[in-house]
N, C-alpha and C positions, 0 to 999 in steps of 0.2 A: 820430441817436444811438442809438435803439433798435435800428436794423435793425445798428448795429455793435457794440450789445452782445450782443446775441443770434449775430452771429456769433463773437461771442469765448465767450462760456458754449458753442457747439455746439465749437465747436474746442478749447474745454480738456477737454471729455467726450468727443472722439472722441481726444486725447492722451493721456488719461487712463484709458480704455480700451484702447489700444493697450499702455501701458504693464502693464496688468494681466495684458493675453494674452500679453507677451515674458516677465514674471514666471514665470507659471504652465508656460507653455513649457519656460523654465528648471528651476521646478521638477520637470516632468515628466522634462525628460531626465535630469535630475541622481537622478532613481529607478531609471528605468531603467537607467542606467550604473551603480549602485551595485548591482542586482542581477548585471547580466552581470560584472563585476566578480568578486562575492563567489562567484561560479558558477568563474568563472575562478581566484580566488585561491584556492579548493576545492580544484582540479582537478591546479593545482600542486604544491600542498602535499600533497597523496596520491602522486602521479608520485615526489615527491622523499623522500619517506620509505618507500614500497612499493619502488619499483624496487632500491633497494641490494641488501635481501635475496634479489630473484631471482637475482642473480650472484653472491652467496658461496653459497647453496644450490643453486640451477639451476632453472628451469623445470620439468622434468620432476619432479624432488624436490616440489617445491611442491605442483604440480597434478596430478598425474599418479600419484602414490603415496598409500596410505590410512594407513600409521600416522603417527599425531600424538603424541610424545614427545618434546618441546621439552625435557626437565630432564634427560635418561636420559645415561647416560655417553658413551653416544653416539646426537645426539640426532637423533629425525628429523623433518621436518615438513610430513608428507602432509597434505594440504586434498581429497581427491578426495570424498573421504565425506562432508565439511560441503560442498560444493558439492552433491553432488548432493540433501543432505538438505534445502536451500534452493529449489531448486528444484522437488523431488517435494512438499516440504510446501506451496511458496507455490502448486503447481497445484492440489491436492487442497482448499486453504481457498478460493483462488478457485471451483472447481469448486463447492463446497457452498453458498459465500457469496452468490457472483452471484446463481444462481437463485432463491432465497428472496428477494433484494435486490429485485433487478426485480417478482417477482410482488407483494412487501409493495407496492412504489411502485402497482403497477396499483391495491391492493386500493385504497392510502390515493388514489389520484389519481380514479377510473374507478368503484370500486365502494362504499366503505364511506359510509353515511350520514355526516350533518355532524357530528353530537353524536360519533359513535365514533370519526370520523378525530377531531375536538377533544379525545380524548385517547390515541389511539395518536399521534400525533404527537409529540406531547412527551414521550411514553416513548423515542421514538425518539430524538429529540434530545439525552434525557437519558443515554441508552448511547453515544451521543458526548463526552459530556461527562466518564466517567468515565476517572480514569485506570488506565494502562496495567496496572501495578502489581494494582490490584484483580482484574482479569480473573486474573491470574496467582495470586492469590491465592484464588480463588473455584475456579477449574480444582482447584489444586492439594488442595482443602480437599474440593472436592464431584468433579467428575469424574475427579480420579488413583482415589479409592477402587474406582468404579463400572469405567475401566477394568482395573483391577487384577484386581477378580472375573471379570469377562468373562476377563482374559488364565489366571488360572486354572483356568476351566472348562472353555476352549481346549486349553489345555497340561497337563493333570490328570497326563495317564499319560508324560511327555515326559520326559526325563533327560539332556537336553541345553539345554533355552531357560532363557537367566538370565531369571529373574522382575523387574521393573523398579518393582511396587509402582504400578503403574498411568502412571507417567512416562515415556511414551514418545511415536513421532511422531503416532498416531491423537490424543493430547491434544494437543498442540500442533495438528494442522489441527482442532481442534472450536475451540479458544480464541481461532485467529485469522480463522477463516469468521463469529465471532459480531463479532470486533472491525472485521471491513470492514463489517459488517451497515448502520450508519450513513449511511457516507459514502454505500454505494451506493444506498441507499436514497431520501436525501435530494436528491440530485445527481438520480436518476432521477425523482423524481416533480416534480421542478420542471421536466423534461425533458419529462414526458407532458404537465404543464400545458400548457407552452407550445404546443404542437397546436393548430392553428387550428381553433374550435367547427366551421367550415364543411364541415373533411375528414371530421367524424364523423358530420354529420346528413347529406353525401352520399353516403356508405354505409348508414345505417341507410334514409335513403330507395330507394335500390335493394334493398333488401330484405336487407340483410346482419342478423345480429341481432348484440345489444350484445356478447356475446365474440369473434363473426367480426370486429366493427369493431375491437376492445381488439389483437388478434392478427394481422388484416391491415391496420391502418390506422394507430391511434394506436404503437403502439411501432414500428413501419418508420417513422413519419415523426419518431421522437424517437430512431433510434436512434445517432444525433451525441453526442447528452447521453447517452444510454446509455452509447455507450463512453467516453466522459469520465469519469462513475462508477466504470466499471469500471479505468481507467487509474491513477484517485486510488485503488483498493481495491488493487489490485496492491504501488501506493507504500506503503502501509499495511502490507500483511502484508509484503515483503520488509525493509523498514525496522525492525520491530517485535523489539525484543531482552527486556527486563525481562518478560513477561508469558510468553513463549517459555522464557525459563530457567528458572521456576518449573515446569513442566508436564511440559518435554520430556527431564528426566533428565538433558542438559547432557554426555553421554558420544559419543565418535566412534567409531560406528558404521556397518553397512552400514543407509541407511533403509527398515526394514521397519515396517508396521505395530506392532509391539508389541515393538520394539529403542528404549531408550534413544539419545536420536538429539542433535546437537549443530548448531547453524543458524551461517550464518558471523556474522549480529550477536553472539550468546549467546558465540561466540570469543572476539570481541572483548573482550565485558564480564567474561567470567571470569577472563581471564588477566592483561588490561593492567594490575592495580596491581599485579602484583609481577615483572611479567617486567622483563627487561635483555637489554642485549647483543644476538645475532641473532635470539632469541626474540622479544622487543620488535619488531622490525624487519621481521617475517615475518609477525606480528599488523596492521602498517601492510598488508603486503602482502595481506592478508586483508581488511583495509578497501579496500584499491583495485581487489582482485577482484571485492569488495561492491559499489562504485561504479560499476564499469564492467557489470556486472551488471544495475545497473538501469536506468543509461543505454539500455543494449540494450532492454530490456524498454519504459523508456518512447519509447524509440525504434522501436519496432514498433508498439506501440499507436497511437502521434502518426501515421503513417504512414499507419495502417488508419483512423483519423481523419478524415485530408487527404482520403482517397479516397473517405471517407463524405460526407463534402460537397460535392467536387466533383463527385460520384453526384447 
């Protein structure tokens, strides 16, 4: 009687367990599916409200021409110049971002004592945590003035450059190279961590010294998570509208340094509570320029990824 209770208690626990894994199963694909999904119902819904307006206006209209005068009697709606301001700004904050990113993760991972990383760390974290909004307001409040004087000091004897008051693209790439500062930061130094102790001490023991190991050894063997970091900072500045509008002057221009410059998010949000009609409809198309944009963009990175690992 024992030996057939104990087989019935081992068989309601391996039932019982079975049952928990077909659950959780469940539950996992039912996330999964619900993200591809909302990826998908995204994808749609952009296609179906973008696409109308490239055939009453044209393609060429759209993309291809620089003025934007949606209201004018007759009206036009060149996007050439917010495409290209998105993409020279999101290199220029990458370009600034990155570097500082990476070397802060070296400092806090490889170099800075325990007491100092214990609290640049959570400063760190803590400029993650702010929102968007502030940045834009802090730009706007502390560095429009500062580039303001510069662009006059610049332009003193000039009789031709509009003055912008310091709101131009140089602010906008300073306000979003500080806003990726986080992700890539944090992303990266949990990147160096993971470097197995063994690659560093058998470098230092061949006589490498601790910057040759940081340089040749711990960031080539992290550099998977590196561009991970860098993939999510990308997402960050191209995505980024509210912080950008305050800064960047919010006008379509050609993107020069110290021109009033307008980003395709900041299109978006200027316009869409009061447009109608084709106007409306060309702003969707502007969103789905946006999207396929950065599909690209993370689709390139994802790429150089794959091939990092499989390296």
């Amino acid at each position: 009687m024992r030996q057939i209770d104990s087989i019935l208690y081992r068989s309601s626990q391996v039932s019982c367990a079975q049952a928990i894994e077909k659950a959780a199963e469940m539950i996992f694909s039912l996330c999964a599916f619900t993200a591809v999904g909302a990826v998908f119902s995204i994808t749609l819904y952009m296609i179906a409200n973008g696409v109308p307006a490239v055939f009453q206006a044209g393609v060429k209209e759209i993309l291809f021409t620089t003025v934007w005068q949606p209201t004018a009697t007759e009206p036009s709606f060149g996007i050439l110049y917010v495409i290209l301001t998105s993409i020279i700004g999101t290199f220029l904050a990458v370009l600034l971002g990155v570097p500082v990113g990476i070397l802060a993760a070296v400092f806090l991972a490889e170099v800075a004592p325990r007491r100092l990383a214990a609290v640049v760390r959570p400063a760190v974290e803590l400029l993650a945590g702010i929102p968007s909004v502030i940045y834009g307001v802090l730009g706007m409040m502390i560095l429009n003035p500062l580039m303001y004087r510069l662009e006059q000091r610049i332009f003193a004897d000039s009789q031709t450059h509009q003055f912008t008051g310091g709101a131009n693209l140089l602010s906008a790439v300073f306000v979003l190279a500080l806003m990726i500062l986080p992700t890539v930061i944090n992303i990266s130094e949990a990147a160096l961590l993971a470097v197995p102790p063994e690659l560093k001490a058998s470098s230092l023991a061949l006589g490498a010294s601790p910057v040759q190991t940081i340089f040749q050894v711990t960031i080539p063997a992290a550099r998977s998570g590196i561009l991970a970091a860098v993939v999510l900072g990308v997402g960050r500045a191209v995505g980024e509208a509210m912080a950008i509008s305050l800064v960047s002057g919010n006008s379509v221009n050609l993107p020069l340094p110290f021109h009033s410059v307008r980003f395709l998010t900041t299109a978006i949000v200027s316009e869409m509570g009061y447009a109608g009609g084709l106007h409306r409809q060309v702003l969707f198309t502007i969103g789905l320029v946006l999207f396929v944009f950065i599909m690209i963009i993370n689709g390139i990175l994802s790429s150089i990824l794959k091939g990092e690992k499989r390296g």
